[in-house]
C-alpha positions as CSV (number, residue, x, y, z in Angstrom):
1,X,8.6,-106.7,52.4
2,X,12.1,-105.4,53.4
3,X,14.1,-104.2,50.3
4,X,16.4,-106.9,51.3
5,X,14.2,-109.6,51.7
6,X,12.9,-108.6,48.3
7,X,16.0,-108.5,46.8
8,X,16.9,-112.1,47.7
9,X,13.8,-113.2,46.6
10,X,14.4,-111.9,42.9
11,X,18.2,-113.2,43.1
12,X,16.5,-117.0,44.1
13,X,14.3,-116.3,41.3
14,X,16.3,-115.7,38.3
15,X,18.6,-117.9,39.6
16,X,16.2,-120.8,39.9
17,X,15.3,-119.7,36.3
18,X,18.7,-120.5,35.1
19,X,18.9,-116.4,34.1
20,X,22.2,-114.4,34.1
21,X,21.2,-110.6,35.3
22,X,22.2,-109.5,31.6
23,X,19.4,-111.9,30.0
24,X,17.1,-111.2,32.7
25,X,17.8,-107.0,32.1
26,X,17.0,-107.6,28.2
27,X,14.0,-109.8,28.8
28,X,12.6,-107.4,31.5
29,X,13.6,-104.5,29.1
30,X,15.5,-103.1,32.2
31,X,19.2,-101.7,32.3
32,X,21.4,-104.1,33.5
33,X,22.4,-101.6,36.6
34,X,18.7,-101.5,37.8
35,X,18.7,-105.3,37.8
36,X,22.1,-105.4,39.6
37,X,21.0,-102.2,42.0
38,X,17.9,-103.9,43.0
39,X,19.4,-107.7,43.7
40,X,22.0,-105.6,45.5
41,X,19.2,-104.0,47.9
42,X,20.0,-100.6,46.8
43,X,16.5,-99.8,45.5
44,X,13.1,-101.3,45.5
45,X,11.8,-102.1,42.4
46,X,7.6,-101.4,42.5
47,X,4.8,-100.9,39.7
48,X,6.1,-101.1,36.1
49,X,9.5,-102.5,37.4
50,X,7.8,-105.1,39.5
51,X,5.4,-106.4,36.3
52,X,8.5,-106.5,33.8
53,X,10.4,-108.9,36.4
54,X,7.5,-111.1,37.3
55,X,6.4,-110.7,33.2
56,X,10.1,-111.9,32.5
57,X,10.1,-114.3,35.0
58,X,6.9,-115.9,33.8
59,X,5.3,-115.3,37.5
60,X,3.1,-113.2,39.5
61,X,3.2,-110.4,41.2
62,X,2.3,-112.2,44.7
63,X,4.8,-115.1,43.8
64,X,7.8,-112.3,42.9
65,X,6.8,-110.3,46.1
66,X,5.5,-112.6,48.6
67,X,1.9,-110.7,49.2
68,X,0.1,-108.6,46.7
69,X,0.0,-105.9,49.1
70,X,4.1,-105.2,48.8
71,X,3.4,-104.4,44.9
72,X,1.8,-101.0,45.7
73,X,3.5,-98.7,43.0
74,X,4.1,-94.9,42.9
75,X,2.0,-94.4,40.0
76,X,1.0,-91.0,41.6
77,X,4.1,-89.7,42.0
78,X,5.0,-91.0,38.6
79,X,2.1,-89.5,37.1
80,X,3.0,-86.0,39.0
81,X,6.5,-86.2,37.2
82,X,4.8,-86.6,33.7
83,X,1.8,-83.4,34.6
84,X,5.1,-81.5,35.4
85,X,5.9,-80.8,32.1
86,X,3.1,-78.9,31.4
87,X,4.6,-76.2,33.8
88,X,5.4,-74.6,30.0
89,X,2.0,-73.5,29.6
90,X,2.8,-70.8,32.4
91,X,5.7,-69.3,31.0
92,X,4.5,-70.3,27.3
93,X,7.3,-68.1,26.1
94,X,9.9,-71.0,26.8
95,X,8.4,-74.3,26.3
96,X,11.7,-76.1,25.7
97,X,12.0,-75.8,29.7
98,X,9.2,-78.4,29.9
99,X,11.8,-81.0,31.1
100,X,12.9,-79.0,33.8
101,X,10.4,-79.5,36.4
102,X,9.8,-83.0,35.4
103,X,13.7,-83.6,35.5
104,X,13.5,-81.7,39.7
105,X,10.9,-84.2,40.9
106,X,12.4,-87.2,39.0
107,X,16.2,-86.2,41.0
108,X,14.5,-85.9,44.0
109,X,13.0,-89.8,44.0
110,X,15.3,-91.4,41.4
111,X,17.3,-93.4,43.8
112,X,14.7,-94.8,46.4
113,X,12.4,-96.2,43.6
114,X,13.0,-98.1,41.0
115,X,10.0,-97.7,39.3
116,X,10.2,-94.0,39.7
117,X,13.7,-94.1,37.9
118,X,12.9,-96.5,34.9
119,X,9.9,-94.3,34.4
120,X,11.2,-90.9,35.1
121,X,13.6,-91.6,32.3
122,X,11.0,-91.9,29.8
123,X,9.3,-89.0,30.8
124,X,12.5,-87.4,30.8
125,X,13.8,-88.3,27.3
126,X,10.5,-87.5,25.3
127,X,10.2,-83.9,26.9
128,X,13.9,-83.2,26.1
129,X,13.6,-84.8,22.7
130,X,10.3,-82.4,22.4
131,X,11.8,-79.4,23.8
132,X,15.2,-79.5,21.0
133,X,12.5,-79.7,18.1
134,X,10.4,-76.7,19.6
135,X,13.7,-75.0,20.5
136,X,14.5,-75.6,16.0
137,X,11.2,-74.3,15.6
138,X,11.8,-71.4,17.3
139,X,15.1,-70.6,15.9
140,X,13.4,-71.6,12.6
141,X,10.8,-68.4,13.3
142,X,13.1,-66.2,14.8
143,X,15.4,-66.7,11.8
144,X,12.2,-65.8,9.1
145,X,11.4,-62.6,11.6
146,X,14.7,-61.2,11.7
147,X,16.5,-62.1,8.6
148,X,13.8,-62.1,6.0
149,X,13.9,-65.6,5.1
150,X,10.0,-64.9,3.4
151,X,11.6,-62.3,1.2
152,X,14.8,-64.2,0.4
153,X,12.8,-67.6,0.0
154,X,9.5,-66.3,-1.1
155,X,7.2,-69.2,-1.0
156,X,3.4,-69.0,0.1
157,X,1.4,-72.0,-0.2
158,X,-2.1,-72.9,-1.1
159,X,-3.6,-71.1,1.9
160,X,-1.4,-67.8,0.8
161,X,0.7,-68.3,4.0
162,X,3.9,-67.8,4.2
163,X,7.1,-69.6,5.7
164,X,7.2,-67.6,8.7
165,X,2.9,-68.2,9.5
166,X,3.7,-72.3,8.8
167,X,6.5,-72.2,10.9
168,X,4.0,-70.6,13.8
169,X,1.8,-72.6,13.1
170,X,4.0,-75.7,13.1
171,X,5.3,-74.6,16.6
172,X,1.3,-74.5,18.0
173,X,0.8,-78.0,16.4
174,X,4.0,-79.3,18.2
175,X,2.9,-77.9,21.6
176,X,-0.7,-78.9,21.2
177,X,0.9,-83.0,20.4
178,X,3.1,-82.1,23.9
179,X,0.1,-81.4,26.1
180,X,-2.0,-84.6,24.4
181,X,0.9,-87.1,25.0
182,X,1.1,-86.1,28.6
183,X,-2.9,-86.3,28.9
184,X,-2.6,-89.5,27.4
185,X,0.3,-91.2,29.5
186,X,-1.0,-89.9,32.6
187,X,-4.0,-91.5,31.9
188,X,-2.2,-95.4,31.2
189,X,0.4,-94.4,34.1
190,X,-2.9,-94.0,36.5
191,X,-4.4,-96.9,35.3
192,X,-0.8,-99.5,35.5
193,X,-0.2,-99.5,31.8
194,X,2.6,-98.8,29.8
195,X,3.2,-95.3,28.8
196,X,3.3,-94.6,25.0
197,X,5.6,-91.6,24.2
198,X,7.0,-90.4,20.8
199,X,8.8,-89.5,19.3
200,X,11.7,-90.0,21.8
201,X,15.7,-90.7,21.8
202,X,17.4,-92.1,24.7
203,X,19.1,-89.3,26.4
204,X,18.7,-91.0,29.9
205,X,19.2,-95.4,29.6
């Protein structure tokens, strides 16, 4: 189906449903610009985009698109975005870069797909929300190494560890939870389900 084609048929839609774009955007749990972007033909909304409208809409996939073939998504690619991150594990000195390459492939596909956008932006805000608590973490360490926070703040616990080991150890706990919530999404993202990421803040809306 031709992006404008498409995008007609979504405007006759929520039209027909008696929806404004802004109560269709909150009920689709969409930004109001990727509703307005996609009615305006300047994207094509496919996969998780698709479902939310047609979800929203209280209709199917084939009724929203015409043919069940035009839903193909770009779960793939999406999915590549999200293994992306792990690019940390090569240069495991600086894992708050892990948005980086995630953020390169999301630019480069942002615009043409909606799906890839909405998505992306997850993605995005989770590894940037992970890489500013490593990045504490770090500083945390760096700080006990330096300074002497141990010997100023003597404290050992239980274990006989001190602040500087929990902090290390903190730091492996926080990368290992990194590597098992990008398993796990790409997993659901493979398999058209919603991703599960957290914790996250909204950088990108």
């Amino acid at each position: 189906m031709e992006k404008s084609i498409l995008a007609a048929k979504i405007k006759e839609l929520r039209l027909a449903k008696g929806y404004s774009q802004e109560y269709l955007a909150e009920t689709a749990q969409l930004s109001l610009r990727t509703v307005q972007r996609i009615e305006n033909g300047e994207t094509i909304p496919r996969g998780h985009t698709l479902n939310r409208l047609a979800k929203a809409m209280d209709i199917s996939i084939a009724e929203l698109t015409g043919s069940a073939s035009a839903a193909v998504n770009n779960n793939g690619y999406i999915a590549l975005i999200n293994l992306s991150a792990l690019a940390f594990l090569v240069i495991i000195k600086f894992p708050f870069i892990s948005f980086i390459a995630p953020l390169l492939l999301w630019l480069y596909k942002r615009d043409q797909f909606e799906d890839v956008n909405e998505q992306g932006k997850t993605i995005l805000n989770f590894q940037i929300t992970w890489s500013i608590i490593t990045t504490i973490c770090f500083i945390l360490i760096f700080a006990g190494m330096i300074h002497g926070i141990s010997r100023l703040m003597p404290f050992r616990s239980g274990m006989g560890l001190g602040l500087s080991e929990i902090i290390l150890i903190g730091i492996m706990f926080i990368m290992g939870f990194n590597v098992l919530m990008v398993l796990i999404n790409t997993v659901l993202i493979l398999t058209n389900r919603e991703m599960k990421f957290w914790p996250v803040y909204r950088f990108f809306k």
